[in-house]
N, C-alpha and C positions, 0 to 999 in steps of 0.2 A: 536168835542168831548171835554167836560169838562177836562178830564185829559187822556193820553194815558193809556191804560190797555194791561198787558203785562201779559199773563198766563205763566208761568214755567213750562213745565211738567217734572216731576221726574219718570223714570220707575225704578222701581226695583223689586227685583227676592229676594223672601222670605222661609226659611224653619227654624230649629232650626238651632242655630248658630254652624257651625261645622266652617266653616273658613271665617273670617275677611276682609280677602283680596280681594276685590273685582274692578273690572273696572267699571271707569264712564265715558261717554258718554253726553257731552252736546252740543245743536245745538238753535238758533235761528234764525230766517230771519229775523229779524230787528234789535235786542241788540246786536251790537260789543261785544265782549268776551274778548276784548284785556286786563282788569282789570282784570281778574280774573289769577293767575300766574300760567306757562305751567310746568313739572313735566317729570322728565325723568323714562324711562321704570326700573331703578333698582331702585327708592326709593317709601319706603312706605307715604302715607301724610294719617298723624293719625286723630281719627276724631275731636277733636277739632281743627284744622289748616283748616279743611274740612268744619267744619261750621263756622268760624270765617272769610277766606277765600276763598268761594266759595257760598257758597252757604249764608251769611247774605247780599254779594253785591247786590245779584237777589231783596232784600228787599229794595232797594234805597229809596229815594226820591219821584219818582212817585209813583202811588198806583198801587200793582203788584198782579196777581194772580199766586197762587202755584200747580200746580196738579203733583200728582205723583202717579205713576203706581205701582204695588206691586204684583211683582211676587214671587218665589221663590226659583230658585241655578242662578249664572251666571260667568262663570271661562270664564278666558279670550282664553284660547282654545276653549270655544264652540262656540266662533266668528272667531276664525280659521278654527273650523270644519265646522259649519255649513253655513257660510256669502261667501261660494268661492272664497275666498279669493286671490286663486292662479292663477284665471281663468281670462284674460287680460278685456275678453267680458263681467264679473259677473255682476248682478244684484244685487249681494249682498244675493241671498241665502234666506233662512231663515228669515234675515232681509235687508227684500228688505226695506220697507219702511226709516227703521231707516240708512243705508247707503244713499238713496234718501234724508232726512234731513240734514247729516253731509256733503253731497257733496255738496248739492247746498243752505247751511246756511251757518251760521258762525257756526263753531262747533269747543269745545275743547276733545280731550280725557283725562284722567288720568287712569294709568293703575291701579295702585294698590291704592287701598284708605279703611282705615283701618276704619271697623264699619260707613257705612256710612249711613244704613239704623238708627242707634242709631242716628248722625249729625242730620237725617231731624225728628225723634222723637223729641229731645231738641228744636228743632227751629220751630216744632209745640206746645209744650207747652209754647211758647213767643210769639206764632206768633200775629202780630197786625192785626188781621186782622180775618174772619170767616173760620172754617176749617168744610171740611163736605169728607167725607169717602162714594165714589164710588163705582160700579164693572162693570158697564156697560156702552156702548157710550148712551146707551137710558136716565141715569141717569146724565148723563154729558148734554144728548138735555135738557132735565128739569128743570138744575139750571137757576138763573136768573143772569148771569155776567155783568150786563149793570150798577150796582150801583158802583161808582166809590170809592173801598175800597181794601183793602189786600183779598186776597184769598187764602187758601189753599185747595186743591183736591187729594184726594186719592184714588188712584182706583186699587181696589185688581185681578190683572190676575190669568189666571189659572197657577196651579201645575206644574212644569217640572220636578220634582227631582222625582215623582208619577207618571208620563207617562211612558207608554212601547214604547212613538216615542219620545223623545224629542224634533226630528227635527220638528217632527207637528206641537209641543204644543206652540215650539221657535216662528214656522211662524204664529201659529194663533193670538196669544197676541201681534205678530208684525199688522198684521192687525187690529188689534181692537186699536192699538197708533196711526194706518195709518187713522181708520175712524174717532178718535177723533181729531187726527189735521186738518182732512180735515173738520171737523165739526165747528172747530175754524175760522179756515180759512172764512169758510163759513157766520160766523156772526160778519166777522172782527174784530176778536179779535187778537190781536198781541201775540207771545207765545216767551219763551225761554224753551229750553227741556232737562231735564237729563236724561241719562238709567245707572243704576246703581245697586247693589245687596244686600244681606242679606247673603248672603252665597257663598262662589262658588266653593264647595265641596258638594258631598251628604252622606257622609260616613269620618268616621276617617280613618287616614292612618295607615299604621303599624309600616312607621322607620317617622322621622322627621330629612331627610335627606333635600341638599342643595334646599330651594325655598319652600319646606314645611311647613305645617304653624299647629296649634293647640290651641284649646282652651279647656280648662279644661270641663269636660260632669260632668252633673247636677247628673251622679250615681253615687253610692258610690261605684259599683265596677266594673268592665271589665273584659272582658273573653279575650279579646288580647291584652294587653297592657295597661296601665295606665300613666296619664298624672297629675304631681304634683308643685303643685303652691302654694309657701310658703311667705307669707311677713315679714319681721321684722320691727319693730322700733325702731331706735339706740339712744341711749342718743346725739351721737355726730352729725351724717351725714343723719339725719333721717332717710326715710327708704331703705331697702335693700331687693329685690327678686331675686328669687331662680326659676328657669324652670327645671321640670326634665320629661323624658318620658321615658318609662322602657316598653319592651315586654315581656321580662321572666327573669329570672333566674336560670340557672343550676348549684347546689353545689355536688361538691365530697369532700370527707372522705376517708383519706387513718389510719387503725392502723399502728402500726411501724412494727408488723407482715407483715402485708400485703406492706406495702413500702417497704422490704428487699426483699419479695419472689416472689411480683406477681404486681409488679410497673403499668404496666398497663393494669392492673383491678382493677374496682371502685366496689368496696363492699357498700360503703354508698354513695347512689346518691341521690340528691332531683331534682326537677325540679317546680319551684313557676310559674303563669303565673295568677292567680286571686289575685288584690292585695284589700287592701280596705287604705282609706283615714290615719286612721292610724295607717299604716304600715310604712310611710314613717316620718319622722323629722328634722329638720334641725333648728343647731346652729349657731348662728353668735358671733364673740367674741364682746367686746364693741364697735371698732370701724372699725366692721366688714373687716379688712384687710384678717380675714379669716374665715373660715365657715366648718362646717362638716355636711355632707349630710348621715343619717341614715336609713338602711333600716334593721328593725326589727320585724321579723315571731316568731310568740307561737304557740307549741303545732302544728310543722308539719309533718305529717302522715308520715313516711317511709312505701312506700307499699310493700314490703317483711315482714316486721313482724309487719306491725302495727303499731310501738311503737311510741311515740310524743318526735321530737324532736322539741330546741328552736334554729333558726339564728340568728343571729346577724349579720350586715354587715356596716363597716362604713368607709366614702370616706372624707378624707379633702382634704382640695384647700386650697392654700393662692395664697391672692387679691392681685395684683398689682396696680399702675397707668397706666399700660398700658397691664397689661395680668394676667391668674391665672395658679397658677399653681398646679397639683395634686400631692397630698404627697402618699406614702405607703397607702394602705387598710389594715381593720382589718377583721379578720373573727372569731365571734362565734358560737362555734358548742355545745350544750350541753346536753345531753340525754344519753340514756344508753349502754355501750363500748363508749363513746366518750365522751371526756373533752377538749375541746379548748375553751380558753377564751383569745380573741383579739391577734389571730396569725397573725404576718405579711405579707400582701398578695401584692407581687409585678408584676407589670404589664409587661404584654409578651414583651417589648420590643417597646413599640410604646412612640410618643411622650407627654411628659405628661407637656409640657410649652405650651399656647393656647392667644393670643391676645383677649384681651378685648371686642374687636368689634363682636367677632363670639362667636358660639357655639359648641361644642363639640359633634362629634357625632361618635360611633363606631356600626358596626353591631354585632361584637364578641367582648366586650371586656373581656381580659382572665387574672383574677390573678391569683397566683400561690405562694404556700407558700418563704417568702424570706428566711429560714433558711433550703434551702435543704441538708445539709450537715451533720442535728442533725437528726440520727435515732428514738433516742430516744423520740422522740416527735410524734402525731399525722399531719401528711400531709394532707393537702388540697387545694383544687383551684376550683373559681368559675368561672362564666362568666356570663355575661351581654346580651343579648340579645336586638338591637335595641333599643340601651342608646342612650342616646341624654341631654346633660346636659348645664345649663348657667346658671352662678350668676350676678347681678345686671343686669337683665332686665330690659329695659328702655322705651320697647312697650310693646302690649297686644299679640307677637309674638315670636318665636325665631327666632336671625339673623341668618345670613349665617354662614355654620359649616363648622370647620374645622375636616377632617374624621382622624380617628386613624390609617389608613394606613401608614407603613413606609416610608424610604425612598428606602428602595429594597424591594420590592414586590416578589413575583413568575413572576409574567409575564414579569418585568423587566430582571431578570434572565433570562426566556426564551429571552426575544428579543438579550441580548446581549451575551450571548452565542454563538449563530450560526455566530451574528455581527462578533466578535472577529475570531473564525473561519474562514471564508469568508475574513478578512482580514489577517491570516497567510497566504491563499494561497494565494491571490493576492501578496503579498509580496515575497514568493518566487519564483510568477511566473513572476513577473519583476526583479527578482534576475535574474535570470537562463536568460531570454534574455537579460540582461542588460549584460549581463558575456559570449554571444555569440561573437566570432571575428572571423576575415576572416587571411587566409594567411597572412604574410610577403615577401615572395615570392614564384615564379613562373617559372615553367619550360620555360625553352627558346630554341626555335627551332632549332634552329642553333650550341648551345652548349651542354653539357653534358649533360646528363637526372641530375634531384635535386633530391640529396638524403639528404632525414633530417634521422641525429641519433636520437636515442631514448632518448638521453637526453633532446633535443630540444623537 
């Protein structure tokens, strides 16, 4: 052969982009993999590290061919679920074929890799070489691979995210990778292989709790939550982004009547869960050391009488070098029996200092007016429903969160409770035998009967 020819295949699993994060899977029988660098199961490798590092080496020197498979969700649990993973004798489940690859090729994984189906878009609109877009192994017998040049191949699988089996549709599109490399195989073509994703979610989530991941939806509005993404750009430190995810909003309104007489009853409640784009704003000072994150409603329906009230709600943070921290909330209330403009609203007692590297995430988070001692004022407290908040994002994700949980919880309380408990009585039930003793002495046969006085 004039030059070796070395097909890639890329599978991947496609739907609208709900999550980023997705596993790659690459295997060859003939290309050592050892260049390409290995990747631990907690870090994300973003997509340019992805194409500059992985997938431009597949383009060497020799003349390579690219094929890639394009399906559409693929979460690294659905190769726990459905691959048998537990099972000592497995075949691999689902994906027999693609397990039969990695075992007996050279094969690398990478668990998470951010936008990777975006990676091999970029590195098809450079590719040197012909690219031609596939769906079938009959359309793959067809091409002519024998002219010794670059190749790229695309080959679109069926739906999973759209199937009522997923397990089916997993193992059909595994056999249809199985027929095409046996097809390669078959006309001696040499290959290296990726399985990788577009997606590996089929649905947004509700909280963006630890490992969850979000990417801003192309509506302008949501019926359960809303996901907000703001960039600045600073004269000094360029630029600075802002991640925020919000599931609702619950506002009460206490008058100073009703705070005296009937403290807990809420006469003016709101409850927001439809937001739109903007609703939400956010400041940065000049060199962004701090930020205030605004969330401002017009014209909201109070459903007892109708009448349109305006929120106002606003959250700073000051930025550290190494963490942010949250300052006092404002709450504006204003419409009619009710005037609060930027009351201070302090938080139930959780922690409000957060390391740089994570995210912020509470399921309740609860303010509460801080000057509860002035009657004379309008009272109120909101809450936050499945907040999740970070500034200076430095992927297309949010890191790992730290949760608003204290450090004594209820459940703690219950464990040490009974703890504490359980060790009063052990303690004085080694009290009381430690404090048992025997005689000093003892009647004697031969002499007097022992009599002890009662002092003794």
């Amino acid at each position: 052969m004039a030059a070796m020819r070395t097909i890639i295949i890329l599978v991947l699993i496609c739907v609208p982009a709900l999550s980023s994060d997705v596993p790659v899977l690459f295997w060859s029988p003939d290309r050592p993999l050892s260049d390409l660098p290995q990747a631990s199961s907690g870090n994300n490798i973003p997509e340019d590290i992805f194409l500059q590092k992985y997938l431009t080496p597949l383009t060497g020197k020799d003349k390579q061919v690219i094929i890639a498979f394009l399906q559409d969700k693929l979460h690294i649990n659905d190769i726990s679920k459905y691959a048998d993973v537990y099972n000592p004798a497995s075949n691999g489940g689902a994906f027999r074929n693609i397990k039969g690859f990695l075992d007996s090729h050279f094969s690398l994984e990478l668990p998470h890799v951010l936008h990777s189906h975006k990676a091999l878009e970029s590195m098809s609109h450079h590719f040197p070489g012909a690219v031609h877009r596939i769906s079938s192994p009959a359309d793959l017998a067809n091409l002519d691979l024998s002219i010794p040049q670059h190749y790229l191949l695309v080959v679109q699988l069926e739906s999973v995210a759209a199937a009522k089996d997923p397990r089916s549709t997993i193992a059909a599109n595994d056999e249809m990778i199985g027929k095409m490399a046996q097809d390669l195989k078959d006309r001696g073509i040499q290959y290296t292989a990726l399985y990788t994703a577009e997606t590996s979610q089929e649905k947004l989530q509700e909280e963006a709790h630890t490992g969850r991941r979000l990417l801003q939806t192309a509506s302008n509005t949501l019926t359960s939550g809303f996901f907000y993404n703001m960039s600045y750009i600073g004269p000094n430190n360029g630029s600075s982004t802002l991640f925020a995810y919000l599931k609702s909003i619950w506002v009460c309104m206490y008058s100073s009547w009703d705070r005296n007489h009937q403290p807990e009853f809420c006469p003016y409640n709101f409850t927001l869960s439809q937001f739109k784009a903007e609703d939400f704003s956010v400041e940065w000072n000049d060199n962004s050391s701090s930020v205030i994150f605004t969330m401002e409603f017009r014209d909201v329906v109070y459903n007892v009488s109708l009448e349109y009230y305006n929120i106002t709600i606003m959250l700073p943070m000051k930025i550290d070098i190494d963490r942010y921290i949250f300052g006092d909330a404002t709450l504006s209330v204003i419409g009619p029996n009710i005037s609060m403009v930027n009351e201070v609203m302090a938080t139930d007692g959780y922690d409000s200092i957060v390391s740089i590297l994570y995210s912020y995430h509470c399921t309740e988070m609860v303010f509460r007016g801080a000057d509860v001692n002035n009657a004379s004022i309008p009272y109120g407290r909101f809450v936050l429903h499945g907040f999740q908040i970070q500034p200076n994002v430095t992927t297309h994700v949010f890191s790992l969160s730290q949760d608003c949980v204290g450090w004594m919880t209820t459940a703690i309380w219950m464990a040490l409770f009974p703890l504490l408990i359980c060790i009063i009585i052990l303690y004085f039930g080694l009290y009381m035998i430690l404090s048992l003793s025997t005689n000093d002495r003892f009647d004697d046969p031969k002499g007097k009967q022992l009599v002890i006085n009662a002092q003794e």
